[in-house]
Structure formats: structure tokens, C-alpha cells
OpenMM code with the backbone's topology and positions (N, CA, C; nanometers):
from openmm import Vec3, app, unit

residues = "UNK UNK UNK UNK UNK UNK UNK UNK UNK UNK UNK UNK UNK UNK UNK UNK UNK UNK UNK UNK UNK UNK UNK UNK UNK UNK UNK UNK UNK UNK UNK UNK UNK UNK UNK UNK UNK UNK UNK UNK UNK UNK UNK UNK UNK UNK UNK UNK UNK UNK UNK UNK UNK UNK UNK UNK UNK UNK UNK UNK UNK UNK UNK UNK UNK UNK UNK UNK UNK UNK UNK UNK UNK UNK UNK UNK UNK UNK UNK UNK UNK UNK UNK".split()
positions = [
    Vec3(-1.3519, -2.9456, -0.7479),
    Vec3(-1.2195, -2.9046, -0.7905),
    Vec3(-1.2264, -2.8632, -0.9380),
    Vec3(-1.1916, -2.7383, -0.9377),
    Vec3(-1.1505, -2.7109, -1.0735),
    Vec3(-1.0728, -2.7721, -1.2383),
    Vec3(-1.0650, -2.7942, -1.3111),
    Vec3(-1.0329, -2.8661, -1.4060),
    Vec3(-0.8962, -2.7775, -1.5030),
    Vec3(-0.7551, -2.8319, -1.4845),
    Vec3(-0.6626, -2.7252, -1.5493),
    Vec3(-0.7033, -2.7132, -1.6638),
    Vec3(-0.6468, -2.5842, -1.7384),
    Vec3(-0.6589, -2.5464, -1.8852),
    Vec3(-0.5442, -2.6347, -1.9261),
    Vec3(-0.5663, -2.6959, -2.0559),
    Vec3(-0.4441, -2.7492, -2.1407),
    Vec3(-0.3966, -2.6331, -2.1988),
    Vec3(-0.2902, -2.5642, -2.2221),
    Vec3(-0.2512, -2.4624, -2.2887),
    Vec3(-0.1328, -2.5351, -2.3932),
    Vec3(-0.1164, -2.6364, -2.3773),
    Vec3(-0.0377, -2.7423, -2.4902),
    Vec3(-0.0952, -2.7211, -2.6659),
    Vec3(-0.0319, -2.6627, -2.7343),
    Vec3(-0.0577, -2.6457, -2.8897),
    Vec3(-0.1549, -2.5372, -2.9047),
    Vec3(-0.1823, -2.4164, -2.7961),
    Vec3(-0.2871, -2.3297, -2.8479),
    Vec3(-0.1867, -2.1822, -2.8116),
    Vec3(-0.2193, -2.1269, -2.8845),
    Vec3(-0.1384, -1.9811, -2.8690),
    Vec3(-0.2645, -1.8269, -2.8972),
    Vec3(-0.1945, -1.6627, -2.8393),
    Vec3(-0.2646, -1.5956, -2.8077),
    Vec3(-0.1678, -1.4841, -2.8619),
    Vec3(-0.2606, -1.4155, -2.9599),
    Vec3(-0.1803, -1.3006, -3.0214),
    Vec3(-0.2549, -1.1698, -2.9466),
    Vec3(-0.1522, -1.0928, -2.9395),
    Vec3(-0.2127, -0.9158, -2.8925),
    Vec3(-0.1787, -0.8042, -3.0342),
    Vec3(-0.2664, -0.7102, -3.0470),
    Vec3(-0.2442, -0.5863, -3.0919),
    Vec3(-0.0810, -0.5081, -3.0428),
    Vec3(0.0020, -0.5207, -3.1535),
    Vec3(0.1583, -0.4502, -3.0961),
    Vec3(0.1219, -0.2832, -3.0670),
    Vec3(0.0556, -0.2276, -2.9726),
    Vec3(0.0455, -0.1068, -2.9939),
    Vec3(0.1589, 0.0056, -2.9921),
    Vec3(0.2944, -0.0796, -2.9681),
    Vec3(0.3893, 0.0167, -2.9497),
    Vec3(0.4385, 0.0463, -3.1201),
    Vec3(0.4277, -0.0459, -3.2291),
    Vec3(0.4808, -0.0720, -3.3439),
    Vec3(0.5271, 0.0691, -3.3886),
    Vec3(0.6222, 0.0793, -3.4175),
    Vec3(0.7235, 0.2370, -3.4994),
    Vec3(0.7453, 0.1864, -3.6107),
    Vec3(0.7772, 0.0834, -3.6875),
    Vec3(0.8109, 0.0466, -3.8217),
    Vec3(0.7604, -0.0450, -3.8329),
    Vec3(0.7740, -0.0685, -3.9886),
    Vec3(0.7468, -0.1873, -4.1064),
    Vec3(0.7940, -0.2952, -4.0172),
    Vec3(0.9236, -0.2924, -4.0126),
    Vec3(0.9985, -0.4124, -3.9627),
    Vec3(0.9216, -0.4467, -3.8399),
    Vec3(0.8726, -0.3930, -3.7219),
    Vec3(0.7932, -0.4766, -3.5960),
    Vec3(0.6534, -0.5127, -3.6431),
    Vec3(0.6649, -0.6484, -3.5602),
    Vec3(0.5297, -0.7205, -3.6143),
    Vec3(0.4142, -0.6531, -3.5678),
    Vec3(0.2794, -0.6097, -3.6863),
    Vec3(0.1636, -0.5642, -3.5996),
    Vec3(0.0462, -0.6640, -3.5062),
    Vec3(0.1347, -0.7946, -3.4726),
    Vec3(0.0376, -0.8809, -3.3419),
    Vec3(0.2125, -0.9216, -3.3130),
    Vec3(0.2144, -0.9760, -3.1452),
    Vec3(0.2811, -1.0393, -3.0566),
    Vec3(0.2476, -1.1203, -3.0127),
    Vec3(0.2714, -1.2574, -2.9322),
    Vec3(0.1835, -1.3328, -2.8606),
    Vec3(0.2706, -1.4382, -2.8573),
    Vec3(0.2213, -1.5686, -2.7447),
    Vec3(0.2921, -1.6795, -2.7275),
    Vec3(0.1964, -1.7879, -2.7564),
    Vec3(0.3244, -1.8291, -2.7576),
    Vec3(0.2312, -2.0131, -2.7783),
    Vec3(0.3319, -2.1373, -2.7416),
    Vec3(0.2144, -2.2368, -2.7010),
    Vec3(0.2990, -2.3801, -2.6775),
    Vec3(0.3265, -2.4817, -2.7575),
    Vec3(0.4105, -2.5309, -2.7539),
    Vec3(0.4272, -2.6849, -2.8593),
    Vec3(0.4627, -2.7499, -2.8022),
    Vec3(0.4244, -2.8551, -2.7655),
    Vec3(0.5031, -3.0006, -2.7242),
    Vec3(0.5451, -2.9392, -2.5802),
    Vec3(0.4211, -2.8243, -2.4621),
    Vec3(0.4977, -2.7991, -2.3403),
    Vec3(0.6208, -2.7269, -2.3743),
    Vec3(0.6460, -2.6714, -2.4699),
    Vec3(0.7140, -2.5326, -2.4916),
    Vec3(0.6993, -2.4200, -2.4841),
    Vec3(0.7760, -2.3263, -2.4549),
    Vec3(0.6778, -2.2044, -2.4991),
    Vec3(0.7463, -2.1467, -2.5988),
    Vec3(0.6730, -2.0628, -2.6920),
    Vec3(0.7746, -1.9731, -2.7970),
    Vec3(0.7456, -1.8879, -2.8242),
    Vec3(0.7743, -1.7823, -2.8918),
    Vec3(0.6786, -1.6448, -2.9312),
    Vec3(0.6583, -1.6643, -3.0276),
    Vec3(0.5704, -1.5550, -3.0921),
    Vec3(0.5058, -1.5075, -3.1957),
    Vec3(0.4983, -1.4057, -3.2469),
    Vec3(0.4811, -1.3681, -3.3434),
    Vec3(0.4953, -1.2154, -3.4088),
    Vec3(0.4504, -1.2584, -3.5616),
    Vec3(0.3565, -1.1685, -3.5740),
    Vec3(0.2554, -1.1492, -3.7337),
    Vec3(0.2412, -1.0072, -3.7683),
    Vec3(0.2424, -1.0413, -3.9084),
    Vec3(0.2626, -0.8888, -3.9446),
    Vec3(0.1186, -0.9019, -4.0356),
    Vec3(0.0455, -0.7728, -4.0904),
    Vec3(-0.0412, -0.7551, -4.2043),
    Vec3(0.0005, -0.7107, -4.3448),
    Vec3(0.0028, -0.8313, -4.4274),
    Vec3(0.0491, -0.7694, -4.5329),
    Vec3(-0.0496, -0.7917, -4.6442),
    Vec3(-0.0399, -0.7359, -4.7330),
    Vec3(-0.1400, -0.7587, -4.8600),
    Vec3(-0.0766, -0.7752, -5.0316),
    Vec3(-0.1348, -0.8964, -5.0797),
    Vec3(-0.0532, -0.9472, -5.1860),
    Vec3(-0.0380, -0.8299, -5.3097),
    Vec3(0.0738, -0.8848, -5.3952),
    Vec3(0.0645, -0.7736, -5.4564),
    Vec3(-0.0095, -0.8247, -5.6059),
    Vec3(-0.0058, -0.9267, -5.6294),
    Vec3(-0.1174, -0.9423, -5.7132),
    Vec3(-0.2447, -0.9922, -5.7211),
    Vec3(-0.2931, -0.9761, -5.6086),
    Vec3(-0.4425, -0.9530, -5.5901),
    Vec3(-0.5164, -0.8336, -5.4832),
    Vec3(-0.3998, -0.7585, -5.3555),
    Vec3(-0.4309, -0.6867, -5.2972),
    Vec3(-0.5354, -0.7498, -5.1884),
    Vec3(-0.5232, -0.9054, -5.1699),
    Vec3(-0.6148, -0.9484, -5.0511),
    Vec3(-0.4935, -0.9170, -4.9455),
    Vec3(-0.5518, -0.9192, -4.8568),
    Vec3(-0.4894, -0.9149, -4.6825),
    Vec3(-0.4413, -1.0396, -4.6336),
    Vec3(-0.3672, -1.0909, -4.5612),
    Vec3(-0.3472, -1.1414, -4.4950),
    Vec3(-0.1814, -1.1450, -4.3935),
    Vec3(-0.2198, -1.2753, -4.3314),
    Vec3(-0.1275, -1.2557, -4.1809),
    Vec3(0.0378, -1.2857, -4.2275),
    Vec3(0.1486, -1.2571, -4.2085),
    Vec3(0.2425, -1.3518, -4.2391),
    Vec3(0.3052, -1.3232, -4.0834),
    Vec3(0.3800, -1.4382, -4.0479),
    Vec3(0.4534, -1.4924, -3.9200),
    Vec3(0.6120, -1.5628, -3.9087),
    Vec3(0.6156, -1.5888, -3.7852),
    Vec3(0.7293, -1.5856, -3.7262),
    Vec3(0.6909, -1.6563, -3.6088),
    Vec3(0.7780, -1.7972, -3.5922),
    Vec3(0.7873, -1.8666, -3.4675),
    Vec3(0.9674, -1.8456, -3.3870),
    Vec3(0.9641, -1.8314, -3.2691),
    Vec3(1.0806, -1.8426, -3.2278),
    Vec3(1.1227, -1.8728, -3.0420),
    Vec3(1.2234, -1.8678, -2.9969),
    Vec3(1.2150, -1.9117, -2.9011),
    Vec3(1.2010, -1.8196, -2.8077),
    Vec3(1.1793, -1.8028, -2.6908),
    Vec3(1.1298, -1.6846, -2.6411),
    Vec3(1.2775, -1.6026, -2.5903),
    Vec3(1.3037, -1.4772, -2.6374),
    Vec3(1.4102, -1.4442, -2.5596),
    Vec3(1.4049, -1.3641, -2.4335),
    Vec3(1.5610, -1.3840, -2.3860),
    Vec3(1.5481, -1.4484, -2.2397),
    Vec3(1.7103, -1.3370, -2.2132),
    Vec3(1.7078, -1.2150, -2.1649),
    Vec3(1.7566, -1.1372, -2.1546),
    Vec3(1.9007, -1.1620, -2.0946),
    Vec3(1.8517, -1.2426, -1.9474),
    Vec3(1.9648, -1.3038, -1.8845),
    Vec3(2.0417, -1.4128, -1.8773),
    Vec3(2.0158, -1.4591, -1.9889),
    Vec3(2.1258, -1.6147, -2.0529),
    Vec3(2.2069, -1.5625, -2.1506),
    Vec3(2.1108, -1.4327, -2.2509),
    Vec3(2.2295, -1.3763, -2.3114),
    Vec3(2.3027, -1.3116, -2.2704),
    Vec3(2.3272, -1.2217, -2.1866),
    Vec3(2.3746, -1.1568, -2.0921),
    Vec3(2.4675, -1.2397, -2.0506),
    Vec3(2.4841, -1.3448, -1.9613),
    Vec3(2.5368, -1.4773, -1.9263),
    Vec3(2.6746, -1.5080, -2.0244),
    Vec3(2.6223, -1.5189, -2.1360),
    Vec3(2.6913, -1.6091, -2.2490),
    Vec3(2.8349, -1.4720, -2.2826),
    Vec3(2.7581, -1.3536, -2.2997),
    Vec3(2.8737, -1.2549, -2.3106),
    Vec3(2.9560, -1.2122, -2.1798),
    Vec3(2.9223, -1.2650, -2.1020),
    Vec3(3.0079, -1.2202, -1.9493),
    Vec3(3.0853, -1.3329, -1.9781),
    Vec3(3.0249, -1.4450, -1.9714),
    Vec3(3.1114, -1.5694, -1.9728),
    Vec3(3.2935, -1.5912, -2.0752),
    Vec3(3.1840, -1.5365, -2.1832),
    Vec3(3.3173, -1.4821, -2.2856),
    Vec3(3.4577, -1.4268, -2.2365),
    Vec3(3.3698, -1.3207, -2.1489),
    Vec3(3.4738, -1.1832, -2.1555),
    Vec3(3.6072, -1.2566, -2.0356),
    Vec3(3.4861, -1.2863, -1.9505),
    Vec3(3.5772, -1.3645, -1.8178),
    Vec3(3.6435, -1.5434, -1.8059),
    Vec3(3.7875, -1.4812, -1.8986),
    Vec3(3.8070, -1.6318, -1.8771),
    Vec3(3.9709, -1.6422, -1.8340),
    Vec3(3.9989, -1.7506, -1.7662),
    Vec3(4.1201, -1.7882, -1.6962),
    Vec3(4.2558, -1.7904, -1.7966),
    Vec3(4.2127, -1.7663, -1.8652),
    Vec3(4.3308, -1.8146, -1.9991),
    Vec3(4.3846, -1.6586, -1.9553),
    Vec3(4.5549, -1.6186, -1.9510),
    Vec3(4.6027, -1.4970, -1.9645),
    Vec3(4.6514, -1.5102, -2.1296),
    Vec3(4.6644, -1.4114, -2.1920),
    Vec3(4.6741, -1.3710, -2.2964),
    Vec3(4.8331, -1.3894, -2.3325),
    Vec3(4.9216, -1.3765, -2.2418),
    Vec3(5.0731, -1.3447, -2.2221),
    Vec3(5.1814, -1.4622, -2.1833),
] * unit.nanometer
topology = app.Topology()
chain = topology.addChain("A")
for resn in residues:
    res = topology.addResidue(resn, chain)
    for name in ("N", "CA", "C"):
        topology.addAtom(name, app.Element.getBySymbol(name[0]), res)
């Protein structure tokens, strides 16, 4: 029998190849914490007073198209009449 992967506290960045601006991160990727999952997004930037490279980031929760979706229907549709 095979042995599961722990994927608990390790995360996996990709190349953003779609990136159009500054503002989108140039890596994407997820990761776990504590059996969470969350995203990721790193950008390349380089200091300005030394001109070394490096990563800066962003943790967040993963979004989830149809809860927000959810939350604004929920809004719109409610029993209360106005009148």
C-alpha cells in the first residue's frame, strides 16, 4: 500500500503566464496551513537601494466564486417589503 503525501504546511508556486500588469503577481500557487488551503501570489521585485532581486508575497483565502455570488443574491432577496 502506498503511503499518503502530507501536503500540511508545504505550498507550490507556478509561472503567472497570463500576467498584463505590475499589479498581477508574476508566480500563483497554493498552499496548506493547519489543513487549510490558501493561495498565493509573489511578485519580483528589486530593491531600490541595492538593486538585488527578490520575491515579495501575499497569503489569502482562496476565492470561491459561488459564496460570493451567494452573499449578493442573498442581499438583494429579502422578505422585508420596503412600504
Amino acid at each position: 500500500m502506498a503511503e499518503q503525501y502530507d501536503n500540511n504546511n508545504t505550498f507550490t508556486l507556478w509561472k503567472n503566464d497570463r500576467k498584463e500588469s505590475d499589479a498581477q503577481p508574476d508566480y500563483r500557487g497554493v498552499m496548506q496551513v493547519d489543513g487549510k488551503d490558501k493561495e498565493i501570489a509573489c511578485w519580483i521585485r528589486e530593491a531600490k537601494t541595492t538593486g538585488k532581486k527578490f520575491l515579495s508575497g501575499r497569503i489569502q483565502e482562496p476565492y470561491n466564486a459561488s459564496s460570493n455570488n451567494a452573499a449578493v443574491e442573498g442581499e438583494s432577496q429579502s422578505d422585508d417589503v420596503p412600504f
